[in-house]
C-alpha positions in Angstrom: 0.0 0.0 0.0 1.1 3.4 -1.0 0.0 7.1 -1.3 -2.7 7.3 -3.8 -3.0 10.4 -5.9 -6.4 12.2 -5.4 -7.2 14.3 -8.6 -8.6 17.9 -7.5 -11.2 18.0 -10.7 -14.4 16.2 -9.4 -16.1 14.7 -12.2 -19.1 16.1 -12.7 -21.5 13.4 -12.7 -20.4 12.2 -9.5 -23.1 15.1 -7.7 -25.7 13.4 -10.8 -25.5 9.9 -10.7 -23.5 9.1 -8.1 -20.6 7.0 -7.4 -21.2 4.4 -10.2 -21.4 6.7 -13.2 -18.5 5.4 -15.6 -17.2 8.8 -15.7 -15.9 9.0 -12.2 -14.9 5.4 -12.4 -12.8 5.7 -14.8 -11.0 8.2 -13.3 -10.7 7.1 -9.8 -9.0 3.9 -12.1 -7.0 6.5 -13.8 -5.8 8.4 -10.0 -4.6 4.8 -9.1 -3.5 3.6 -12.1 -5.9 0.9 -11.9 -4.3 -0.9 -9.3 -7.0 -1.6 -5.9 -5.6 1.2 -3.2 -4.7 -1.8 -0.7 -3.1 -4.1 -2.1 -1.9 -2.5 -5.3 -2.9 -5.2 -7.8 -3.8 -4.4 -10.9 -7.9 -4.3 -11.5 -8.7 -3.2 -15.3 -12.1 -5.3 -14.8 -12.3 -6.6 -11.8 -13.2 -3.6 -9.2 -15.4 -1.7 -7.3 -16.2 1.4 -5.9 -14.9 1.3 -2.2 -16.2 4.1 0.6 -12.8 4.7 3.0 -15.7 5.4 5.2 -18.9 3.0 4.6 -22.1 3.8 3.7 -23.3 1.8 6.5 -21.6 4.1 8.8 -21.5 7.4 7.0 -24.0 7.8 4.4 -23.5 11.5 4.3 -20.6 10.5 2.2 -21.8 8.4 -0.3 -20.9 10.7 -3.5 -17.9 12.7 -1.3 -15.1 12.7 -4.0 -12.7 12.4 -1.6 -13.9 9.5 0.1 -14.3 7.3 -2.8 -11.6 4.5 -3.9 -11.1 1.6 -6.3 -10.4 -1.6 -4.6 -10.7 -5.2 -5.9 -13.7 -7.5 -4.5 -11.0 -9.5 -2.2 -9.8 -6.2 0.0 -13.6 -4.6 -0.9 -15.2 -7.5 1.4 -12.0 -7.7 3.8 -12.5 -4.1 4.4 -16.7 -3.9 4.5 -17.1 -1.9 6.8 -15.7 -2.5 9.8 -12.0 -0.3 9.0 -13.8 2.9 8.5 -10.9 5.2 10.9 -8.0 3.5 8.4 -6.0 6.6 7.1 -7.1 8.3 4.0 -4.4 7.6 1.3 -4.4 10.2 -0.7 -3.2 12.1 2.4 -0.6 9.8 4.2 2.5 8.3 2.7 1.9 4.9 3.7 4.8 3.0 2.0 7.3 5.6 4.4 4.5 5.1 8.0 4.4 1.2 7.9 6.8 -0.9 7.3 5.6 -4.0 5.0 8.0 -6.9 5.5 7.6 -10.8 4.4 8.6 -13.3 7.3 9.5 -16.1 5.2 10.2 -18.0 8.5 6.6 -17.7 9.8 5.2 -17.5 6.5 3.6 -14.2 7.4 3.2 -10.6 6.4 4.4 -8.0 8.9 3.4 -4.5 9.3 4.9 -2.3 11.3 3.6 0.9 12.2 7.0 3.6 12.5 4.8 6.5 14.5 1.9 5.7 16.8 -1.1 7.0 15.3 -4.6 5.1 15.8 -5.8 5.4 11.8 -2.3 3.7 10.8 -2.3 1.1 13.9 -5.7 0.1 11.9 -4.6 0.2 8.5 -1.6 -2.1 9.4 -4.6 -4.4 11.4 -5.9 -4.0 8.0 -3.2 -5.1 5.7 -2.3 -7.8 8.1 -5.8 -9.7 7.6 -5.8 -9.1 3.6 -2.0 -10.9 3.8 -2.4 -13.2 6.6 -6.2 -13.9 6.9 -8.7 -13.5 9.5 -7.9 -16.5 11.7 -4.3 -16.6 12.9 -2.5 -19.4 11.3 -5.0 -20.8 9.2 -5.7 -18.7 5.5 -8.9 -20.1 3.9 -8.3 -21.1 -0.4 -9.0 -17.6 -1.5 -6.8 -16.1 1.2 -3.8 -18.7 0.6 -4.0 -18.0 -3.3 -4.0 -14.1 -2.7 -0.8 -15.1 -0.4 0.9 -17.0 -3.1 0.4 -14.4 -5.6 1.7 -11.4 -3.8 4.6 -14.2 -3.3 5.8 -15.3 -6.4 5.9 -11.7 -7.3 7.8 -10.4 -4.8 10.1 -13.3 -5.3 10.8 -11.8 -8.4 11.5 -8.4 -7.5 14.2 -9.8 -4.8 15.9 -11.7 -7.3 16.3 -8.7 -9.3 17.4 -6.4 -6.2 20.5 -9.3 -5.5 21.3 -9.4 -9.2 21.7 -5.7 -8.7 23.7 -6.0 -5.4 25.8 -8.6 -6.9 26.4 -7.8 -10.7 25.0 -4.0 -10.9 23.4 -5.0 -14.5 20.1 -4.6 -14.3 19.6 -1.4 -12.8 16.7 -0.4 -15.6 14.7 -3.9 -15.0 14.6 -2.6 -11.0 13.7 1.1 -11.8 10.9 -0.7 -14.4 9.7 -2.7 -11.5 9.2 0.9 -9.4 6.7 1.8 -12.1 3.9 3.8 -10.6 1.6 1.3 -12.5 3.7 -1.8 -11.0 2.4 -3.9 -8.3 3.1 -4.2 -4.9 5.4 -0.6 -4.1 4.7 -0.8 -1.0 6.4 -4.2 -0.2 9.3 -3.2 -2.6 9.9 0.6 -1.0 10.6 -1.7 2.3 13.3 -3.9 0.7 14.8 -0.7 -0.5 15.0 0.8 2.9 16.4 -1.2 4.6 19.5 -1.0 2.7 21.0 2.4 2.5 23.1 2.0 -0.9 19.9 0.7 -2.8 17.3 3.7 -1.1 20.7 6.2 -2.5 20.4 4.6 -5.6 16.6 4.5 -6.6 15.1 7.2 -4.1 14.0 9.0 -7.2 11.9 6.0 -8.7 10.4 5.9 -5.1 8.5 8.8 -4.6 5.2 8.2 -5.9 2.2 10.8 -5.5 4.8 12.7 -3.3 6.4 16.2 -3.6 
């Protein structure tokens, strides 16, 4: 999860039809570069609308521009609406307030919150259910699958980073896999941080939807 850019031009037929005309669809999709705002996979079909604050909750802001999303049906029903007070963001650089770690020992996503702040404390309880499912130890098939995924892709992106560390080749493959429209940023800005010569080296390819 990363900061999400939050265009300022409402489209119009968002205060007409709502949240589901295809106008502002599209360019929510178009914000987040059509990747769902948790867990950063791409959605060019499959995705919904999500409310950072529910309808069930606060129906007052059912059509509020800024409180509208795109999320895939996986995080939408993880979500529901029981994380309404998860920080909004378009306003919070996640990828630099939680760290998003894989414990290959445990088999477990961690997220670790680097400032105590309420909204992010819930956004890691958050992530740590979409990654690690809702029962400790035990993912259900869709859950597992979702795990695998995020996996074999982030397998990928470490093999690349140790290539780099060893060899220093492939420099543009790593900057490609920074992409704003790449997968999984948040997860990759940790790997980077945690060593200082590869943060030096790409800093510039990691500062999405930031000044």
């Amino acid at each position: 999860m990363i900061r999400i850019r939050k265009s300022s031009i409402v489209p119009t037929e968002l205060s007409t039809k709502g949240y589901g005309a295809n106008s502002v669809q599209a360019a929510i999709l178009v914000d987040q570069d059509d990747k769902c705002y948790l867990c950063e996979r791409k959605r060019s079909t499959d995705f919904q609308v999500e409310h950072l604050q529910s309808r069930e909750n606060c129906p007052e802001k059912e059509n509020c521009w800024d409180n509208l999303f795109i999320a895939c049906g996986y995080c939408n029903q993880k979500k529901s609406n029981n994380f309404d007070d998860i920080c909004n963001p378009s306003r919070t650089d996640v990828e630099c307030e939680i760290s998003q770690k894989i414990d290959f020992s445990t088999n477990r996503v961690l997220f670790k919150v680097q400032t105590t702040n309420e909204s992010l404390d819930r956004t890691a309880t958050l992530l740590s259910r979409l990654y690690n499912g809702t029962r400790p130890g035990l993912r259900t098939t869709r859950e597992e699958r979702f795990y695998k995924e995020f996996i074999q892709q982030m397998n990928v992106f470490q093999q690349a980073v140790l290539r780099y560390m060893e060899q220093g080749d492939n420099e543009t493959e790593i900057k490609q896999m920074l992409d704003i429209k790449a997968e999984n940023l948040g997860f990759k800005y940790s790997i980077l941080a945690e060593t200082p010569v590869l943060m030096s080296k790409f800093k510039d390819s990691v500062k999405w939807n930031r000044a």
